[in-house]
C-alpha positions as CSV (number, residue, x, y, z in Angstrom):
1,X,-13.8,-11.8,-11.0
2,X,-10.1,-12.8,-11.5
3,X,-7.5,-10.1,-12.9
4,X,-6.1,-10.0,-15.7
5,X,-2.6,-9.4,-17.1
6,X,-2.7,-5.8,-19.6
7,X,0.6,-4.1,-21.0
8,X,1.7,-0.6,-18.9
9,X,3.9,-1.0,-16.4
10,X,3.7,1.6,-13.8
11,X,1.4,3.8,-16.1
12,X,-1.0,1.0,-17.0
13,X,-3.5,2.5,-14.3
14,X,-5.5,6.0,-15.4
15,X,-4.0,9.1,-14.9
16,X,-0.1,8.2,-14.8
17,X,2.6,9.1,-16.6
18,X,6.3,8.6,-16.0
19,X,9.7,9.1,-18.2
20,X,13.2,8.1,-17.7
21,X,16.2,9.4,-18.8
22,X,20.2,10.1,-18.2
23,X,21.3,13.0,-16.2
24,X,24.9,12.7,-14.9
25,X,24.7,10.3,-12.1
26,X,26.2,7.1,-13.6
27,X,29.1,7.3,-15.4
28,X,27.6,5.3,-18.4
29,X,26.1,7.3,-20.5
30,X,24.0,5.1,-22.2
31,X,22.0,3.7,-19.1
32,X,19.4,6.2,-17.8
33,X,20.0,7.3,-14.1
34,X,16.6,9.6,-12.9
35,X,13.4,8.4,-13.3
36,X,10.0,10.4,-12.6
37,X,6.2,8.8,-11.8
38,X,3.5,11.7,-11.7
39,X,-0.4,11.3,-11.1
40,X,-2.8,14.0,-12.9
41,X,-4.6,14.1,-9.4
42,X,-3.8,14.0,-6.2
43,X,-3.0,10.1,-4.6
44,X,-3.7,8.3,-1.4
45,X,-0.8,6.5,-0.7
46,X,1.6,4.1,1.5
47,X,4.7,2.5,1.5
48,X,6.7,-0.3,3.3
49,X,10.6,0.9,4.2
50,X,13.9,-1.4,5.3
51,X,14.2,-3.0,8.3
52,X,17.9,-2.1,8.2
53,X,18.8,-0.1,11.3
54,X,20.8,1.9,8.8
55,X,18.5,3.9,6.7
56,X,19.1,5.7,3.3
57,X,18.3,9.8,3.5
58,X,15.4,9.3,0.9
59,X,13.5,7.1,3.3
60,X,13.5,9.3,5.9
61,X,12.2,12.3,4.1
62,X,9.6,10.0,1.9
63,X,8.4,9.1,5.5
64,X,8.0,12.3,6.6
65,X,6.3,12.9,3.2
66,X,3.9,10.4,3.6
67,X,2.4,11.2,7.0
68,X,-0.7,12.5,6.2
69,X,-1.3,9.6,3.4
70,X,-0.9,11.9,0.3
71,X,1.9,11.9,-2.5
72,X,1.3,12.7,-6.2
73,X,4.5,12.1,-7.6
74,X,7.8,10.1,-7.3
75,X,11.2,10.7,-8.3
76,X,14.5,8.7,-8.1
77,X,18.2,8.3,-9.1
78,X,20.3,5.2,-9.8
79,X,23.8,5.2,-9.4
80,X,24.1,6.5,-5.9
81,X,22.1,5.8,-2.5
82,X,22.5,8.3,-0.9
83,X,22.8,6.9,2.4
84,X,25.5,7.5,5.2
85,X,25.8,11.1,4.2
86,X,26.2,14.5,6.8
87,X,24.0,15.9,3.8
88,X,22.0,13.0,2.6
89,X,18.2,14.6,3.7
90,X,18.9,17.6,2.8
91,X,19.5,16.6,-1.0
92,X,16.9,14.4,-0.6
93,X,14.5,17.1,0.2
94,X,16.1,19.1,-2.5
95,X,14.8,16.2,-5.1
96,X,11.3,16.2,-3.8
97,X,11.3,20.6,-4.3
98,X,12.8,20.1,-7.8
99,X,9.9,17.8,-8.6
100,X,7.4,19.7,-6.9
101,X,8.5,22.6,-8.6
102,X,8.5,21.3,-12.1
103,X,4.6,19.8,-11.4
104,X,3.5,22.3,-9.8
105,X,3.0,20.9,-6.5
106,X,4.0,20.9,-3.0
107,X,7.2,18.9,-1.8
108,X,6.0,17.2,0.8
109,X,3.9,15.2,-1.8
110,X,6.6,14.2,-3.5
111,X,8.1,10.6,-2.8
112,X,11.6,10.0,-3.3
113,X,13.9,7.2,-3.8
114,X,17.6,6.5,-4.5
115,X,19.7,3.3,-5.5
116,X,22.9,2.2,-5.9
117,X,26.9,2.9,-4.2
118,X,26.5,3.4,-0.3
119,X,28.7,5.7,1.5
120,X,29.2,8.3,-1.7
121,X,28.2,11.8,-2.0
122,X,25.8,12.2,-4.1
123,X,25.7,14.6,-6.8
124,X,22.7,16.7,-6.6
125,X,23.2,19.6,-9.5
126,X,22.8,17.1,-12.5
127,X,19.6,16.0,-10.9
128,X,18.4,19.6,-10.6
129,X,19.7,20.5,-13.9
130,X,17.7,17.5,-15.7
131,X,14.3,17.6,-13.3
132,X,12.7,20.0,-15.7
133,X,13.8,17.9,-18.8
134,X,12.5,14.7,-17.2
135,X,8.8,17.0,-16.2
136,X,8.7,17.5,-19.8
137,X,8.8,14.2,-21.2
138,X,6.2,12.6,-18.8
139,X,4.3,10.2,-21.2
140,X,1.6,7.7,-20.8
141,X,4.2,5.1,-22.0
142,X,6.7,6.0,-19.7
143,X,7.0,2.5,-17.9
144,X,9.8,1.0,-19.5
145,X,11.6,4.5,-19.5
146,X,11.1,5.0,-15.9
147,X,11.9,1.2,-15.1
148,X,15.3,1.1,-16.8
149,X,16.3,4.4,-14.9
150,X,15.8,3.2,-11.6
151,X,18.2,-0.3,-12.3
152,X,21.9,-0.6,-10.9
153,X,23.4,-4.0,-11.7
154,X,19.7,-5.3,-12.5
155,X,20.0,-7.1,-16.5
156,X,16.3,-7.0,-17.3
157,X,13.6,-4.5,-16.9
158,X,10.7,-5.5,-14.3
159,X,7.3,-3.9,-15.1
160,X,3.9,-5.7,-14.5
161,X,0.7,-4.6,-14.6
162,X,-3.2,-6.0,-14.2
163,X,-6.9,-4.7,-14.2
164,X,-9.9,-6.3,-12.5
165,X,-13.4,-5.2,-12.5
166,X,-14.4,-3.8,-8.5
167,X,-18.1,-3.0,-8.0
168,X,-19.0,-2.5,-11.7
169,X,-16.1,-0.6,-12.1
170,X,-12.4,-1.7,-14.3
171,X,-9.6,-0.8,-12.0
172,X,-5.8,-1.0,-12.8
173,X,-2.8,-1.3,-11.6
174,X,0.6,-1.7,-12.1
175,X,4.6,-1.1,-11.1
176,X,7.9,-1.6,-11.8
177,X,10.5,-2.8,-9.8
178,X,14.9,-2.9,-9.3
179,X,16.8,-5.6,-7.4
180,X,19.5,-7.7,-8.0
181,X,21.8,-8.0,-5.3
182,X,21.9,-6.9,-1.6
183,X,17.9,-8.9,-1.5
184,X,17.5,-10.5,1.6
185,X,14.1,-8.3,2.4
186,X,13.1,-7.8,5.4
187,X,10.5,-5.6,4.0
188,X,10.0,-5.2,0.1
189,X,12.4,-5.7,-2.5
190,X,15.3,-2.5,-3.3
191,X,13.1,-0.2,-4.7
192,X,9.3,-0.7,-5.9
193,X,6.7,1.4,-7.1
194,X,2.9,0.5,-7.7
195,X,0.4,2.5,-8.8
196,X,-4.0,2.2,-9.4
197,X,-6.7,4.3,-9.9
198,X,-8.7,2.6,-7.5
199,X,-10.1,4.5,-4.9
200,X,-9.1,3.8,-1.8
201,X,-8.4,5.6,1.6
202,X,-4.8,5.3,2.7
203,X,-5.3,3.6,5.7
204,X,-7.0,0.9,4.0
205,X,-4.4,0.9,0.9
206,X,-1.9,0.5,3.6
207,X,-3.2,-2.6,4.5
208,X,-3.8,-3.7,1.2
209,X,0.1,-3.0,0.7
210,X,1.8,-4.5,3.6
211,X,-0.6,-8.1,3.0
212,X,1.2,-8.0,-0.7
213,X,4.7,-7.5,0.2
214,X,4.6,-9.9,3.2
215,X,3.4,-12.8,0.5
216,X,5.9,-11.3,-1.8
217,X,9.2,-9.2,-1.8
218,X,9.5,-10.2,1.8
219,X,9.7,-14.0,0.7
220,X,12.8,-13.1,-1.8
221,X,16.4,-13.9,-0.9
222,X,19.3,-13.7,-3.1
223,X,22.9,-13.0,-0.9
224,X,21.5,-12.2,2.3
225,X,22.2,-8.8,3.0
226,X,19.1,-6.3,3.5
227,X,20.0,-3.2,1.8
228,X,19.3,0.1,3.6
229,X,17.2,1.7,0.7
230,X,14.4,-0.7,0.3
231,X,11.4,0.3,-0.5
232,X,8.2,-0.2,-2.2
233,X,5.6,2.5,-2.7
234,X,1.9,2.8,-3.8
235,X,-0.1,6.0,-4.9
236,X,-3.8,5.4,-5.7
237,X,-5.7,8.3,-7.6
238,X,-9.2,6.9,-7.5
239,X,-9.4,7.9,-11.2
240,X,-11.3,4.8,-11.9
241,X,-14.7,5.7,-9.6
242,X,-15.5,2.9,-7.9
243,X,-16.9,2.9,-4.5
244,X,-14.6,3.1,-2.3
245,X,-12.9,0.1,-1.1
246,X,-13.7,-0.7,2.9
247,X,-11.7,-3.4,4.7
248,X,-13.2,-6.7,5.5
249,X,-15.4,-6.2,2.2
250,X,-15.1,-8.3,-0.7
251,X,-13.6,-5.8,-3.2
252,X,-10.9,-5.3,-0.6
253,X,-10.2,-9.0,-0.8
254,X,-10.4,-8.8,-4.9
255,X,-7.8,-5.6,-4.7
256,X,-5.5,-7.2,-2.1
257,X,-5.2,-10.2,-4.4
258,X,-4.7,-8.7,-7.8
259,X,-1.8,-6.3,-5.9
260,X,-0.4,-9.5,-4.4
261,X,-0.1,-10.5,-8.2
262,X,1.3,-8.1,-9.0
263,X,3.8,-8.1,-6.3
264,X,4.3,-11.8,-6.6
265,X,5.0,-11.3,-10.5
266,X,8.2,-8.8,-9.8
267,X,9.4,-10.7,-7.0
268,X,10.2,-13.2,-9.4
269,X,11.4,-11.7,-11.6
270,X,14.3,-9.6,-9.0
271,X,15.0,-13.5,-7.7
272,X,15.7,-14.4,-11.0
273,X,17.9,-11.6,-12.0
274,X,20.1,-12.1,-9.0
275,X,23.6,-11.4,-9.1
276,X,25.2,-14.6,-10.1
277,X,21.9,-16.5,-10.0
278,X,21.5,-18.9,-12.9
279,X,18.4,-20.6,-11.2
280,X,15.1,-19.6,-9.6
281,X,14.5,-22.1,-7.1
282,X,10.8,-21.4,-5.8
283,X,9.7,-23.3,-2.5
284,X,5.7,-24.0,-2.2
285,X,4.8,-25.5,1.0
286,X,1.3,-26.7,1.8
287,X,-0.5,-28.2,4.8
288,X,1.1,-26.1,7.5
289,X,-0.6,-25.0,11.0
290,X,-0.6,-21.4,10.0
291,X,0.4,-19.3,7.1
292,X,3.2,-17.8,9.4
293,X,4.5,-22.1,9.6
294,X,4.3,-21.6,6.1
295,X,6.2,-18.3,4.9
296,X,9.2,-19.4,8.1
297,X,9.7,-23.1,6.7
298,X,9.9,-21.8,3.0
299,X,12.3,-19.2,3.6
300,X,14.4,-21.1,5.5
301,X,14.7,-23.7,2.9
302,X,15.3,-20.8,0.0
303,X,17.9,-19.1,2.1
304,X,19.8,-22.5,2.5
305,X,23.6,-22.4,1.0
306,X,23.7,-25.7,0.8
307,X,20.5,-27.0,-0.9
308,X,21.4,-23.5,-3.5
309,X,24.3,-25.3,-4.5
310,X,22.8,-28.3,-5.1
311,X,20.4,-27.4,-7.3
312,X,23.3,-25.4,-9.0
313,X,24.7,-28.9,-9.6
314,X,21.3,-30.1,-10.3
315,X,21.7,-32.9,-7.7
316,X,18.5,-33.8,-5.4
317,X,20.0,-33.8,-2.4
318,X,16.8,-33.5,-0.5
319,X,18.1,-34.0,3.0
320,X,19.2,-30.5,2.7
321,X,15.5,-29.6,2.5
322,X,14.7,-31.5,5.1
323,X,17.7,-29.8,7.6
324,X,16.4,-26.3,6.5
325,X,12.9,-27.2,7.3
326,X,14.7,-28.5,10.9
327,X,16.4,-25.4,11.8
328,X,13.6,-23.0,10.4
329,X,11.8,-22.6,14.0
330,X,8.5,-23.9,12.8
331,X,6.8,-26.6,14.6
332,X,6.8,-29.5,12.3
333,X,6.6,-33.4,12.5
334,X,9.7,-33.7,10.3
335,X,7.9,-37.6,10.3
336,X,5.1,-36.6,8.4
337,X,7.4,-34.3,5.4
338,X,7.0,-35.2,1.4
339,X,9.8,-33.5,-0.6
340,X,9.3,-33.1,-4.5
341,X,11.0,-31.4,-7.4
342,X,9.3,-29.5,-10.1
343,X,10.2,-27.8,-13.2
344,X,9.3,-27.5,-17.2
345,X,10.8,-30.8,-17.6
346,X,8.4,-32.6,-15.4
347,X,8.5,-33.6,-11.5
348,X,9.3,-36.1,-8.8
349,X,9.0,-37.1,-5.5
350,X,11.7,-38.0,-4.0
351,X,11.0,-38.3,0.0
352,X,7.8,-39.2,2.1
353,X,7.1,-38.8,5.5
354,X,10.4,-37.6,6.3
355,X,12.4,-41.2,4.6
356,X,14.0,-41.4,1.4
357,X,11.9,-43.3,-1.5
358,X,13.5,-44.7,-4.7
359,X,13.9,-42.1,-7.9
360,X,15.6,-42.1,-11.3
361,X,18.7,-39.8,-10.7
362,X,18.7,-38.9,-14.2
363,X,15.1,-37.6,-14.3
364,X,15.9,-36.4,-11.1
365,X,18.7,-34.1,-13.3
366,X,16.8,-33.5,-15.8
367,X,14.0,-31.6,-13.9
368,X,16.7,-29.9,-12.1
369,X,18.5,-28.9,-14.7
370,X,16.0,-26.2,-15.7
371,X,15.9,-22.8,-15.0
372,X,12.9,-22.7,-12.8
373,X,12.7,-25.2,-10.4
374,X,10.1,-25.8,-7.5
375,X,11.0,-27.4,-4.4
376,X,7.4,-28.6,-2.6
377,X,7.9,-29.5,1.2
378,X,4.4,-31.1,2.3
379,X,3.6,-31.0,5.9
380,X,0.2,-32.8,6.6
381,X,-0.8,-30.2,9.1
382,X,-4.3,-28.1,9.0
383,X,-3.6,-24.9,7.6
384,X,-5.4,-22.1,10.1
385,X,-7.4,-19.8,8.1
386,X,-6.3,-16.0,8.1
387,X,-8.8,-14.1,9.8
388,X,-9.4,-10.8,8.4
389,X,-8.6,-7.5,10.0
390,X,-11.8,-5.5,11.2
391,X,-11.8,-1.6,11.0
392,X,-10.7,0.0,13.5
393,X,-13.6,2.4,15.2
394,X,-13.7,4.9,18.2
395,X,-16.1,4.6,21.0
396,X,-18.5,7.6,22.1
397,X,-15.9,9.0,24.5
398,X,-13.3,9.3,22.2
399,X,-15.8,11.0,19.4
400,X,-16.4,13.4,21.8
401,X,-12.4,14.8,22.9
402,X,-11.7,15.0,19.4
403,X,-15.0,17.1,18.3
404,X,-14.2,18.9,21.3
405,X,-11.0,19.9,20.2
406,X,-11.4,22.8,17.2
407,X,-11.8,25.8,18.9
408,X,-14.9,27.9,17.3
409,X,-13.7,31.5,18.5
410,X,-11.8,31.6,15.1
411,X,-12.4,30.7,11.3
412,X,-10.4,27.8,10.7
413,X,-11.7,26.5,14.1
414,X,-15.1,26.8,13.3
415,X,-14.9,25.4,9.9
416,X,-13.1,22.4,11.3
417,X,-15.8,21.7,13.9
418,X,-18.5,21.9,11.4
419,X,-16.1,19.0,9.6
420,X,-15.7,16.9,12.3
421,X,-19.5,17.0,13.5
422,X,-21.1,17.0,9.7
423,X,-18.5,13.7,9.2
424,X,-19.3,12.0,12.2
425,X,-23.1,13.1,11.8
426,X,-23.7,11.3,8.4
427,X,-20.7,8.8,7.8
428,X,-19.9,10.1,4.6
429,X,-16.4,9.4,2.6
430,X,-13.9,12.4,3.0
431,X,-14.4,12.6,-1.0
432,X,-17.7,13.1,-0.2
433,X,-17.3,15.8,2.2
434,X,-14.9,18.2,0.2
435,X,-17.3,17.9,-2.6
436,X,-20.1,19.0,-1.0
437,X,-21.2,22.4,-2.0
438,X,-23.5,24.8,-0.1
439,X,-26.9,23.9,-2.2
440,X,-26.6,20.2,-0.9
441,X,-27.2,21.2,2.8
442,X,-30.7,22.0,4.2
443,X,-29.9,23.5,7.2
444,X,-34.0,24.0,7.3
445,X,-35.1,20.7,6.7
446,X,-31.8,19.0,9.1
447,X,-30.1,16.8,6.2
448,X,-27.4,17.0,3.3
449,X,-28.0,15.9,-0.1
450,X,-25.0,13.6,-1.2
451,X,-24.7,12.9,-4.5
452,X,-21.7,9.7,-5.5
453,X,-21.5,8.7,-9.0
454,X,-25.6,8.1,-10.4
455,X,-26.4,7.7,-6.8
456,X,-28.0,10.2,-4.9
457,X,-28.3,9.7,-0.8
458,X,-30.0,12.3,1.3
459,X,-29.0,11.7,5.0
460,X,-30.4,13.7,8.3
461,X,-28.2,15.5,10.4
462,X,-28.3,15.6,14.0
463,X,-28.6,19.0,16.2
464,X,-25.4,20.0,17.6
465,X,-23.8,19.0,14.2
466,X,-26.2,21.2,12.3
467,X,-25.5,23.7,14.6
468,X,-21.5,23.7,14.2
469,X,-22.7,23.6,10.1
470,X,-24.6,27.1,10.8
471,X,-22.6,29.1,12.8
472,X,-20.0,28.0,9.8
473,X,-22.4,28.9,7.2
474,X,-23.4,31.9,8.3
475,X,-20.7,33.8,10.0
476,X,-17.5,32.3,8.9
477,X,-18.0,31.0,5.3
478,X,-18.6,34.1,3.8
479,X,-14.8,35.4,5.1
480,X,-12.9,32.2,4.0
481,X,-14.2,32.2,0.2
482,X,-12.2,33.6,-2.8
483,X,-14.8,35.0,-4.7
484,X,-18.9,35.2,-4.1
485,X,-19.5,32.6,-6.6
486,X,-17.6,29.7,-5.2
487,X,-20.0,26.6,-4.6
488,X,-17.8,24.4,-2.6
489,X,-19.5,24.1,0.9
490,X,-15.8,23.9,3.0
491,X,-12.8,26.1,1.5
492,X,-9.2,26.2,2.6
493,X,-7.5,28.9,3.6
494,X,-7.3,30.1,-0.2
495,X,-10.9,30.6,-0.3
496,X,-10.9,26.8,-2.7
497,X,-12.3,23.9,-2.2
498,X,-10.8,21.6,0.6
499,X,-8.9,18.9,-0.8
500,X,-8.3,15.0,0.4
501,X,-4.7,15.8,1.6
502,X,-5.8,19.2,3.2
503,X,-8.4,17.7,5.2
504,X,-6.4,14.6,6.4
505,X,-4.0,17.1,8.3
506,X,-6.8,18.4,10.0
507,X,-7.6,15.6,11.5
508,X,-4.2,14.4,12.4
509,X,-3.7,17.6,14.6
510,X,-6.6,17.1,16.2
511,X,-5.9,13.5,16.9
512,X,-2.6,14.7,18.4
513,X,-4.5,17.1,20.3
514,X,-6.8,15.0,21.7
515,X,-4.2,12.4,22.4
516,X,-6.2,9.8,21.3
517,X,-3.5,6.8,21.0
518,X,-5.6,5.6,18.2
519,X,-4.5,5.7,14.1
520,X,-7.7,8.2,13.3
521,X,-8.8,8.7,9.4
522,X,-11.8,10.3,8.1
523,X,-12.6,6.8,7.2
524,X,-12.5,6.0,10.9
525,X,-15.3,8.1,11.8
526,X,-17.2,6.7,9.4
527,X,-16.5,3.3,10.8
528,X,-17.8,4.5,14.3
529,X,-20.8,6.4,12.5
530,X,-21.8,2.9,11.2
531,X,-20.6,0.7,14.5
532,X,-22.3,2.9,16.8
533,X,-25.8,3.1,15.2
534,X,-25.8,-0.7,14.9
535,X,-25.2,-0.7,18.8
536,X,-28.0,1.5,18.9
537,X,-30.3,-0.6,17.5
538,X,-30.6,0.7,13.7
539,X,-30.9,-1.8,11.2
540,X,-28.4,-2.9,8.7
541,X,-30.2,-1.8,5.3
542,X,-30.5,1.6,6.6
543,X,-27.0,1.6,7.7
544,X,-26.4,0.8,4.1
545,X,-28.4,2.7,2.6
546,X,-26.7,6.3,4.3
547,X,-23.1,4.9,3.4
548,X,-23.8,4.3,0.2
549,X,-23.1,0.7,-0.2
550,X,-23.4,-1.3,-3.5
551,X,-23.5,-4.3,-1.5
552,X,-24.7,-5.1,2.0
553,X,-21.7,-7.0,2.3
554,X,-19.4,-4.3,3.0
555,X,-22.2,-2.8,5.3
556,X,-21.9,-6.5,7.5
557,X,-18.4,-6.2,9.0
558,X,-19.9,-3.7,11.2
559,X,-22.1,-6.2,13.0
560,X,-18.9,-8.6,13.6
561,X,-17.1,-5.0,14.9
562,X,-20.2,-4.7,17.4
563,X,-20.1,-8.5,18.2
564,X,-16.6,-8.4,18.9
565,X,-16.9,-5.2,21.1
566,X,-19.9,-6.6,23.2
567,X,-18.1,-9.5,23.4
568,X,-15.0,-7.5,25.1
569,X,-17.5,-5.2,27.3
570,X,-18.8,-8.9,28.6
571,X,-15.4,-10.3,29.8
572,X,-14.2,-7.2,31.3
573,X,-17.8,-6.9,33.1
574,X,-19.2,-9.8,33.7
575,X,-18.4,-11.2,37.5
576,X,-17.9,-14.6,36.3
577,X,-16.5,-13.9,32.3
């Protein structure tokens, strides 16, 4: 199913609104300076930061923020960027409380952002002042708003948005975007923020993200420089109910793609509102050894001074190609190189395999003299397909430290054990697990009822689990819950329902407990649920059916995991492997 392009900006996708306005940052008081992005629910969410040694504040506190995968809101400031200041986190911290404060939330799920003059203090009363202001005028056609508040010396606003239909189900989404000089990425453009309501673990949107921005914002250069507040930011609200997105799986393939879009779209448009620039010059290269040969030869010949000036002077000078393809570090046969020119106004090919041909210098102008032009090195070199990343799963051993590690001689211990084990027991999705409520366990008949959508799964649960689920039940339950009429089968501390972002920390401090040198998600025991009953000999259709797969597709990735790790357990093994 191919995406399509819809109006919305960053608020194209369900349940996000954003605004934009002036508060006292710039000096010019007719371009807005503080823009706000807010979710109706909480996000899973990721972002990719500057590779610039030098870091602004706001990236060091939206990493911090980030840790446990869950943000609902974002807020940032043009004008100043906060960077090389004795007080740069703690105003940046301030930002995120302001924010949190005006929506109700908790700080550290706040991201925050700031653009603009390095090296000045920035001024963080107007942004206080104006915070509640900007809370209040959150709208669901905020886009534009929030887009023009976040430019510095940008001259256009970049917005772009898309929606493509996921297992049955129309997912969105959309961002905007600021750039225009200091873009030499080595990361993501300055400053961009993405939002969908697919639904989506973090660790797998983090994947999602970093393939987009590597085939995207990291293939931009303007001047050269990589700016020390780059950034570009994703929150995912899984408002729009479709299963959840697994890695290796074909809707992962069909989200990746349609955020790659996406990306792609507002790259283009911060290259072609560069600072000075009067021409996009777009290199496509095809036919390399690897997509790697690929992205190194193309950027090489973008970043080149020389051939930028002369398509400036629309000249086809297409040596210079050919001596930026040289120097790139790719291994290529410059003997086997075709060099074209593309734009509005037609094309031409002006060398093959590596030699000058004879062109029309005036057509050769006249394509040139667009623009948009397309420069197309051809190498005639098998391209390498990308293999696709496999999830990443624990063995038995490792299972066991970390269910070993909640201690059940108090509440929050106990009720974290009967987590762990009741996860691991039944590969069910975190959602799934905070929305259980007590009626869906049988601790009689040894299964939980989990209900997902119209689909209903009941799945059995094995001893020591259901024990750890008892003891929880019966003796510990009862104490954590607000009032005797609360349904939700695991409560926080407040006696509520556990959220996603709750949960998520609980695991990470037992993962740090257990020193397991591992990235661990809720989604990774699942993985290992699945993994290690197809080692065991279960079949694949009842693997599906207790995870709740659509498609058996996203159930098959687990038999490459198994082959891959037999595979491994043969060549450490085997006396002559």
């Amino acid at each position: 199913m191919q995406a399509i392009s819809i109006e919305g900006g960053v608020t194209a996708a369900q349940g996000f609104l954003a605004s934009g306005m002036y508060c006292g940052i710039r000096k010019n008081k007719s371009k807005p300076d503080l823009a706000l992005i807010y979710s109706k629910v909480p996000c899973a969410a990721a972002a990719v930061y500057t590779q610039n040694l030098v870091k602004g504040a706001p990236i060091q506190v939206t990493r911090r923020n980030l840790a446990d995968g869950i943000a609902q809101a974002v807020i940032c400031n043009s004008g100043n960027a906060n960077t090389c200041n004795a007080d740069g986190e703690q105003k940046a911290q301030m930002m995120c409380e302001a924010a949190a404060k005006a929506l109700h939330l908790e700080p550290e799920d706040v991201v925050v952002a700031s653009t603009g003059v390095i090296g000045q203090v920035l001024p963080i009363e107007p942004i206080l002042e104006a915070t509640p202001k900007l809370a209040e005028s959150l709208t669901e056609d905020g886009s534009a708003d929030a887009a023009k508040a976040i430019m510095t010396t940008d001259t256009v606003v970049k917005e772009a948005a898309a929606e493509v239909t996921i297992n049955g189900k129309t997912v969105r989404m959309g961002g905007i975007a600021k750039g225009s000089g200091m873009i030499h990425p080595n990361m993501a453009t300055m400053l961009c923020f993405l939002t969908t309501d697919a639904n989506i673990a973090p660790a797998v949107l983090d994947s999602a993200l970093r393939i987009a921005v590597k085939d995207s914002f990291n293939m931009v250069s303007i001047d050269g420089d990589t700016s020390t507040n780059d950034m570009t930011a994703i929150l995912a609200n899984g408002l729009a109910e479709n299963d959840p997105i697994e890695e290796g799986t074909e809707a992962f393939d069909l989200f990746t793609e349609t955020l790659r879009a996406i990306a792609i779209r507002l790259a283009r448009m911060v290259a072609k509102d560069g600072e000075g620039a009067t021409k996009l010059l777009v290199c496509k290269v095809t036919g390399a050894a690897s997509d790697a040969d690929a992205r190194t030869v193309a950027k090489s010949v973008i970043c080149s001074s020389l051939l930028k000036a002369a398509m400036f002077g629309a000249d086809a000078n297409w040596g210079r190609v050919l001596c930026a393809i040289g120097y790139s570090g790719a291994p290529v046969d410059i003997h086997r190189v075709d060099v074209g020119f593309a734009s509005r106004a037609g094309s031409i090919e002006v060398c093959v395999n590596g030699a000058g041909i004879p062109f029309d210098e005036e057509v050769a102008k006249k394509v040139l003299s667009e623009d948009e032009i397309d420069a197309n090195p051809v190498t005639n070199i098998k391209v390498e397909k990308t293999e696709k990343k496999l999830p990443q799963i624990l063995t038995g051993k490792e299972v066991e430290l970390l269910l070993q590690q909640p201690k059940r001689g108090d509440m929050k211990g106990c009720r974290d054990k009967a987590m762990l084990e009741v996860l691991y027991a039944t590969g069910i999705r975190v959602s799934e697990l905070i929305g259980l409520n007590i009626d869906d366990v049988s601790l009689p008949g040894s299964f939980i009822r989990c209900e997902s959508g119209e689909k209903t799964r009941i799945i059995p649960i094995y001893p020591e689990a259901l024990q750890s689920l008892h003891e929880y039940i019966d003796s510990v339950r009862p104490k954590m819950i607000a009032v005797p009429t609360e349904h939700s089968l695991f409560v926080n501390v407040s006696g509520e329902r556990m959220s996603r972002q709750g949960f998520w920390k609980i695991i990470k401090y037992y993962q740090e407990k257990a020193h397991i040198d591992k990235d661990i998600t809720p989604h990774t025991l699942r993985h290992s649920f699945a993994a290690h009953l197809l080692e065991n000999g279960a079949d694949l259709r009842s693997i599906q059916q207790m995870l709740g797969h659509s498609d058996i597709s996203s159930t098959q990735v687990y038999t490459q995991l198994v082959k891959q790790n037999l595979k491994a357990v043969y060549n450490k093994y085997h006396p002559k492997a």
